[in-house]
N, C-alpha and C positions, 0 to 999 in steps of 0.2 A: 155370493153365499146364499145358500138355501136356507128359509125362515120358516120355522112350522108354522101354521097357525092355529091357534089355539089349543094343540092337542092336548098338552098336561093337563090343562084344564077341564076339557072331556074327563079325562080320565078318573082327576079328583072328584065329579060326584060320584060317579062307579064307584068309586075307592070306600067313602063312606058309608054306603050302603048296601056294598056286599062286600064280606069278607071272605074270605077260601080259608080253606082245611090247613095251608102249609105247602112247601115246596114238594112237587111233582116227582117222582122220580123211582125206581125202585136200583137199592146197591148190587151189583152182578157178583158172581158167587165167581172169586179166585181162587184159579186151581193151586194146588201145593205151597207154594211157598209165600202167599200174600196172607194175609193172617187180618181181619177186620170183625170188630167186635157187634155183630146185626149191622144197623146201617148208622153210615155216620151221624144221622140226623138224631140218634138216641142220644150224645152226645157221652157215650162207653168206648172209650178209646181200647183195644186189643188187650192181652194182659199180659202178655210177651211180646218185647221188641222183636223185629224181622230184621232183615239187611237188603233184601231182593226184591224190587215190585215190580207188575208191570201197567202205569199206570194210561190210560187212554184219554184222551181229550174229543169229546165228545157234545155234537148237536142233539139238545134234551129239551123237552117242556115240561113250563111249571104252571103252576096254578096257585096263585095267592089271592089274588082278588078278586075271584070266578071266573076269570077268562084264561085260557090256554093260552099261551104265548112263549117262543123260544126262547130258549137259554144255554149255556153254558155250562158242563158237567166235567167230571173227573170220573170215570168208570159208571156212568149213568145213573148220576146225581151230581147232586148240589143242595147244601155243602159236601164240596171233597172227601173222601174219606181219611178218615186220622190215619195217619202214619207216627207210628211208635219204635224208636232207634234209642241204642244205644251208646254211652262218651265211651268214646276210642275205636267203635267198629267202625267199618268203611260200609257204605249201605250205595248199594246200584239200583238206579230207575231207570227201566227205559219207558220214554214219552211218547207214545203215537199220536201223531193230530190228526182225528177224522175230521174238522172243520173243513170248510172250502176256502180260507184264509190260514195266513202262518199266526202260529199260536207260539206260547211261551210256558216255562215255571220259573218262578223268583224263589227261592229259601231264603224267606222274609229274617234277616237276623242270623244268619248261620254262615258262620266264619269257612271260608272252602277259596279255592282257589278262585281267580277273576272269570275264566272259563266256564266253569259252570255255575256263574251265579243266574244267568238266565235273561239277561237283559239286550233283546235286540238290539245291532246296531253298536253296544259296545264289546260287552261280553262274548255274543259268538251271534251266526246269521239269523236263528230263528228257526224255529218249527215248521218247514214246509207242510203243504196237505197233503197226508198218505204217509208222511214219514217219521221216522224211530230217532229220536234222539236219546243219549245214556249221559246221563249224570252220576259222575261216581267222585266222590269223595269221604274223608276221613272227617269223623266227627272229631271235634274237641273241646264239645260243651255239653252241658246238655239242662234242659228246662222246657218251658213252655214257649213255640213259636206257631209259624204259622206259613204257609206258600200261599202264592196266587199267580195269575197272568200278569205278564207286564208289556202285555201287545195292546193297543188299541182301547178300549172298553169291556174286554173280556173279562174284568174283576167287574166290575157291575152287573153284568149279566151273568152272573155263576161259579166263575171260576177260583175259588178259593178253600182252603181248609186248613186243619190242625195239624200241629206236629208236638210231639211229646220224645223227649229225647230224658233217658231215663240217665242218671248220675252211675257212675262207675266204680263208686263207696257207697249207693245206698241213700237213701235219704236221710235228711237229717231230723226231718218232723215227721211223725209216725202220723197217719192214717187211714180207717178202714175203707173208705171208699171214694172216687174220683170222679167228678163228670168233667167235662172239656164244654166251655159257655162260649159259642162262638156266637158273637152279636155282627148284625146286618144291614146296610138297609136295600129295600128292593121297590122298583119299580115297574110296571107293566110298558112306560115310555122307554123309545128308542133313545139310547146317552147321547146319539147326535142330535135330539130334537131337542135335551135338557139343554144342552151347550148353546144351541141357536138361540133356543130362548133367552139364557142369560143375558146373551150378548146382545139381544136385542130390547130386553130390559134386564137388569140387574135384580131388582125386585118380584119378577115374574111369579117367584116362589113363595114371596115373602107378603100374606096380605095384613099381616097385621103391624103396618106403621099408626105413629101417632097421630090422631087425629082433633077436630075441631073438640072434643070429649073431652079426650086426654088433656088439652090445655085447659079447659076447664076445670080437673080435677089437681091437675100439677097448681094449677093458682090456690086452690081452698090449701094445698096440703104445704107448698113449699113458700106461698106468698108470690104476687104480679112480679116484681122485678126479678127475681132470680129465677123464674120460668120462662119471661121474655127473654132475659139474659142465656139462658140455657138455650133457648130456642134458638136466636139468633146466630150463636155460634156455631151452633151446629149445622146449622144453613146454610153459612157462608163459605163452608167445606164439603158441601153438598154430602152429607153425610146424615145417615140416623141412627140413634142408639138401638135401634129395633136390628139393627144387620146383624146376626147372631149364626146364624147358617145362611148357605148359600141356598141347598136345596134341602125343603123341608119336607114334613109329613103332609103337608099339599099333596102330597105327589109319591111321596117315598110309604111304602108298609116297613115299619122296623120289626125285624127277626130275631129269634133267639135257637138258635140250633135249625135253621133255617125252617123256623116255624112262627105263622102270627100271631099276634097275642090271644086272638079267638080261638085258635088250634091250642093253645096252653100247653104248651112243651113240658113235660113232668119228669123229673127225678126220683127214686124211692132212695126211702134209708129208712133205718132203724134209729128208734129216741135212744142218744146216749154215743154216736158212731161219730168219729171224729172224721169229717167230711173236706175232701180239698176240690174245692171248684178253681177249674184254669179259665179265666176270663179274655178271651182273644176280640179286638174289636179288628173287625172284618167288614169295615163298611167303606163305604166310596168316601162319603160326604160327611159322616156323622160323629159327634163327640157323643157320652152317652152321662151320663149318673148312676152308677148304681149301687142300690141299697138291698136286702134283705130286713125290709120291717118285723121286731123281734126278737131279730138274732145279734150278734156283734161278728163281724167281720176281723179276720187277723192277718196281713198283709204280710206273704210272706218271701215275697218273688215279684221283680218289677222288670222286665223285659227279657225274662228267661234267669236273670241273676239274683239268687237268694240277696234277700236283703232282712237286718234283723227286724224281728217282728212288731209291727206295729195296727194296734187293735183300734177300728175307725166303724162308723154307723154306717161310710158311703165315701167313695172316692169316683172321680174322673178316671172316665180312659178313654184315650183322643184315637183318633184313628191309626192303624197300624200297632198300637201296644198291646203288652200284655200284662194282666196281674194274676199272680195266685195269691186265693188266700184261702184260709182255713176255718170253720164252721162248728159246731158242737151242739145241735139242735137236742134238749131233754126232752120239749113235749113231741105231742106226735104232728101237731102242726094240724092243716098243713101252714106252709109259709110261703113267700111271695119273692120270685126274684124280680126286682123292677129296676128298669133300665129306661128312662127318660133321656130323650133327645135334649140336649143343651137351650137347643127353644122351645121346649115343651110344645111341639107340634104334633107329637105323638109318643109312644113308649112301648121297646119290646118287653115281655113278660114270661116266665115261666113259675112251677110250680113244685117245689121240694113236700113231698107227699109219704104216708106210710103205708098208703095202698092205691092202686089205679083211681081213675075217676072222680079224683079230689082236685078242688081248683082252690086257691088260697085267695083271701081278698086281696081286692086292687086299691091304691091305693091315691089320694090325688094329684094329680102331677102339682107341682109349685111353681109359682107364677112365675111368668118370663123374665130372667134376666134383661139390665139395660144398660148398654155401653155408657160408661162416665169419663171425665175427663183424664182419669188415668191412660185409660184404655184410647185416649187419645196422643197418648204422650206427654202427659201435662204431669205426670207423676209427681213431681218435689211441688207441687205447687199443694198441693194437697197437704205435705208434710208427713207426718204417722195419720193420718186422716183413714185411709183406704187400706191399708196392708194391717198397720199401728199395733193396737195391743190386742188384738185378736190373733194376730199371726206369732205372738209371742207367748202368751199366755193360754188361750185357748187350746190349741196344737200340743201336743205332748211336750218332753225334753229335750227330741232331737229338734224340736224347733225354737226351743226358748235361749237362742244365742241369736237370732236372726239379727241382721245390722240394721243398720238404720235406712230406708228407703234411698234407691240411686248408690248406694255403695256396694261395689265387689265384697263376697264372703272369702271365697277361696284367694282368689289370685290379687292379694295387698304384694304380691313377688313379683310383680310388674320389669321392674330391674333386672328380673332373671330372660324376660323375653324379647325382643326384637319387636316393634308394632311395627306392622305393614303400614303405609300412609291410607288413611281414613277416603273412604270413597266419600267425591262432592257430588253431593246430589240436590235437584233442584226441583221443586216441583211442575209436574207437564205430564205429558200425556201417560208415560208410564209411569207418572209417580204421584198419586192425587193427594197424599199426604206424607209432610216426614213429623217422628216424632222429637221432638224437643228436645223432653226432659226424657231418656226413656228411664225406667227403674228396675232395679231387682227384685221380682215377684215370686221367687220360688218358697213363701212362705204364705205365698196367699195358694186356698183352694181353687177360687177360679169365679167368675160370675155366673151369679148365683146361686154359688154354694156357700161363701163365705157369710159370717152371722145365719144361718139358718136353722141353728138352735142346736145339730147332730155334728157331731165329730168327723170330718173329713179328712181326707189324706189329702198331704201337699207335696211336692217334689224335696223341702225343707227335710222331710220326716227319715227319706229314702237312706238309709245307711249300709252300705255293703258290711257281710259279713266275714272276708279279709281283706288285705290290702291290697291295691292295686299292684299290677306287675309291673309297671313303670314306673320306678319312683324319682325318674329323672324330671327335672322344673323344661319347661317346654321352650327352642330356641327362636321358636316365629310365633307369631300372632296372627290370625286371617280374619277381619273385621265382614261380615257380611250385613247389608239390610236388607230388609225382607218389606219387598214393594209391592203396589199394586194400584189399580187403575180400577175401584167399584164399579164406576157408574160405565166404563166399555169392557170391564170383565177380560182387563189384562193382570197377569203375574210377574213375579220374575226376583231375581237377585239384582241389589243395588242397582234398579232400574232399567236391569236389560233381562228382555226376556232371552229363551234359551239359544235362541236363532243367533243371538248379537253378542252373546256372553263368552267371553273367555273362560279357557279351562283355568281348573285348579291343579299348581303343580306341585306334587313334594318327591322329596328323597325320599327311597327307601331306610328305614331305624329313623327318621327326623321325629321329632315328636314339637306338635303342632298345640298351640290353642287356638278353636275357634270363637268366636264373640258375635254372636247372633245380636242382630237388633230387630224388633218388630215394627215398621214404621206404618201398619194396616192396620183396619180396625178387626180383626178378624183375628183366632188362634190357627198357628200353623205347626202341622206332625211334621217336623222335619228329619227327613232317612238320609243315613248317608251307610250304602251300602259296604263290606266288605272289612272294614274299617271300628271298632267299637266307641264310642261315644263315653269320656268321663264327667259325668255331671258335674262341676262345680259347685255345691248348695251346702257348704261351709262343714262339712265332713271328713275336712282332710285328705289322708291317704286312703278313707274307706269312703272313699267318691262311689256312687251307685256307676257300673255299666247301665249304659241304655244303646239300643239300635236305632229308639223312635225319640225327639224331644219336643214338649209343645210349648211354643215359644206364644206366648199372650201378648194381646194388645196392648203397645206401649214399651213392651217388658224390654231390657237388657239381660241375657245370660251368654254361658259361657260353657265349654269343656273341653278335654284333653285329649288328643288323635294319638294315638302311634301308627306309623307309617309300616304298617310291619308287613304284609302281602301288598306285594306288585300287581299292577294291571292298571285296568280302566274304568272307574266305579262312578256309579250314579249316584246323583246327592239331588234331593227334589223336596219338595212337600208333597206328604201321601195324601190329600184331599186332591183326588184323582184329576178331576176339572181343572184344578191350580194347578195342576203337574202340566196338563195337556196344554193349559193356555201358558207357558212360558216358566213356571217356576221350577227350573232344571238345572242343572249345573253339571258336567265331568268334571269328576279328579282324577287324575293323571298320577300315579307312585310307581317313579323309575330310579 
């Protein structure tokens, strides 16, 4: 295996001391029947859905951090351009791939037959160079998603965008203006030199572990014995609380409508206009936070599926999700979209303005979160300690039933399902930790959001606004852990990476639960293509749809499959690197 040496590193002083304008790229002007509102980077989606594009896959350069370097485009840019459809129309793409490698597209979340969901090697061969592929299917949802590549590294290097797929009755929440927030992160390194790096240290990324300081400062504040104690433990599972991302703003520029925080990506509106920002996290590696300081936020849509409304200062969005929510700015601002990296290594930024060349203030990121012994699996050991009366009291209504830590919300109907036999896992080389006690945390915000003084969204909160279409009790159970190997930078399901892993098989109509465990210290976006996801998070029959779920350190959750389209669908973690090094899995529904 090829080892870079030192490149990222190069890179990161460049990085800090020139910034670029924003991604390179200028939108090509289609003829008749493709309909794109200026260039996608304004983040104005079209204002009439289309059905017909034709989109091209294209070698493009960017420029973010002064230097030119290749990328990845969809009609000569990056980001993609929005594509805007209709619920019920059938809409056709054809794909050409100018690359000199086979390319792809994914409709991240969009229910369509196994064929064209776009996933090499399962779904269909691949995007040769030089050639047309047609995607045609019937819509039958519609909200806020998103596409990207799912060949190689090609979502790192460019290849992603929005999708806005407009309801078939009309929206239910009126208002006057829209922008689409696709957040990023972007690199001038090659993704194969990220990877080697990893693997050749794990921390590569990461230079802020703790140090000869920080135990000084942990002794004055928490007292010697529970710091050595602290220390020790941590030690002897070769582990640090400091592991929060794999790859940081070391090394990554975080975007907002593929633009850096110095390029200040602006929005206009008028004081008084009732504004809906679709928030798409479109990044490799990155969880994000984000806030508009001044404004309150109304969360109205959580992975394309209305959910009732819930008003928050700031929520999480892990990679691959999405959020809408709704705005009502009186003054004229301007005002701040800010969007912090999970380890506050960096943060993309834009600007909600009432006329050009206003920049809103910045605001300071908050300090690093730090993994605890939840997040290690030690969850009951804590008690109500960590989750406790913050998760119940703090949090709105829909969270103040939350159980008591390590107890199922939903599914106490155990007796209605069949448990598969629990996978024995040992720890070794693929598996450097299990967790214990794990817990039910969908009432916590997440580390470093929780107690932070603002009102956060939690998964607790998410309540659909009808009922699920399956209201049958599920007749299998599929227990998965969710493993990993830090310090050699392997992945995988219950300890086998994707090479070693058996498929997942169901019937077609089965209706499934699955019961994720995170035995990492790490949060993981877990996709399961094809298929919709019923969250579990004590809501009964009005369980939130999700496509993407992020399953935290420690945590136990759960949710409901219906088997209802056949084929051959991928089920991975969207932290791109975890996908690559092993955390993959087929499902099989015959």
């Amino acid at each position: 295996m090829k080892f870079a040496s030192h490149a990222g590193r190069g890179v990161l002083t460049r990085r800090r001391f020139v910034v670029g304008a924003g991604l390179w790229g200028t939108a090509l002007a289609l003829a008749g029947r493709n309909t794109y509102a200026q260039t996608p980077m304004s983040g104005q989606p079209a204002a009439v859905p289309s059905t017909r594009f034709d989109l091209t896959i294209d070698p493009i350069h960017a420029n973010v951090t002064g230097h030119r370097v290749r990328a990845v485009g969809v009609n000569g840019t990056t980001p993609a351009p929005i594509l805007r459809w209709r619920q019920g129309d059938t809409v056709e793409l054809n794909v050409t791939n100018h690359l000199r490698e086979d390319s792809s597209i994914h409709w991240h979340g969009i229910r369509l037959p196994a064929r064209m969901d776009g996933v090499p090697g399962l779904s269909f061969a691949g995007i040769a160079p030089g050639q047309t592929f047609t995607y045609r299917f019937r819509l039958h949802q519609s909200g806020t998603y998103w596409y990207h590549s799912h060949s190689g590294f090609q979502e790192q290097t460019g290849l992603y965008g929005a999708i806005i797929i407009d309801p078939r009755q009309g929206y239910g929440h009126h208002f006057d203006r829209e922008y689409v927030m696709v957040l990023s992160d972007w690199t001038d390194v090659d993704p194969k030199d990220i990877i080697s790096n990893l693997k050749f240290d794990s921390d590569y990324y990461n230079f802020r572990q703790r140090t000869l300081g920080t135990l000084f400062h942990d002794m004055r504040h928490r007292g010697i014995s529970a710091t050595i104690h602290d220390r020790l433990r941590w030690g002897a599972m070769n582990m640090a609380p400091t592991d929060i991302l794999d790859v940081s703003g070391i090394i990554y520029t975080y975007l907002l409508n593929g633009q850096s925080p110095h390029a200040n990506w602006t929005g206009l509106f008028r004081p008084g206009e009732r504004i809906r920002l679709r928030f798409i996290n479109a990044s490799s590696m990155t969880l994000f936070d984000v806030r508009i300081p001044g404004l309150k936020m109304t969360v109205i849509q959580a992975d394309g599926n209305d959910v009732e409304p819930v008003p928050v200062d700031e929520f999480r969005i892990g990679t691959a999700e999405t959020y809408d929510v709704l705005i009502s700015p009186d003054g004229d601002g301007p005002y701040t979209i800010f969007a912090q990296a999970e380890d506050r290594t960096g943060y993309a930024r834009g600007t909600l303005a009432t006329r050009p060349g206003l920049a809103g203030p910045i605001p300071p990121m908050d300090p690093r979160p730090l993994r605890t012994m939840t997040d290690m699996g030690m969850g009951n050991m804590q008690g109500m300690g960590h989750m406790d009366h913050h998760a119940m009291d703090h949090h709105a209504p829909s969270s103040s039933h939350m159980d008591m830590p390590g107890m199922d919300m939903d599914h106490m109907d155990m007796k209605d399902s069949k448990p598969a036999p629990a996978p024995r896992l040992r720890p070794g080389v693929e598996v450097q930790s299990i967790a214990m006690m794990p817990i039910n945390r969908l009432g916590e915000a997440g580390d470093g959001l929780d107690h932070n003084g603002r009102r956060v969204l939690t998964y607790a909160d998410l309540r659909a606004t009808i009922p699920g279409a399956d209201p049958r009790p599920p007749s299998r159970e599929i227990t998965l852990h969710l493993t990993g190997n830090m310090e050699r930078f392997i992945w995988g399901f219950d300890g086998k990476k994707f090479s070693e892993a058996p498929q997942i098989h169901m019937q077609v109509g089965e209706r499934v639960r699955f019961i994720l465990i995170n035995d990492t210290m790490m949060e993981h976006p877990i996709h399961l293509h094809g298929l919709w996801s019923e969250l579990e998070n004590g809501q009964g029959e009005y369980r939130p749809y999700k496509h993407t779920v992020i399953v935290k350190p420690g945590e136990r959750l759960s949710y409901l499959v219906t088997a209802d389209e056949p084929g051959m669908w991928a089920y991975h973690c969207h932290l791109l690197y975890h996908m690559e090094l092993g955390m993959f899995r087929t499902v099989v529904v015959s």
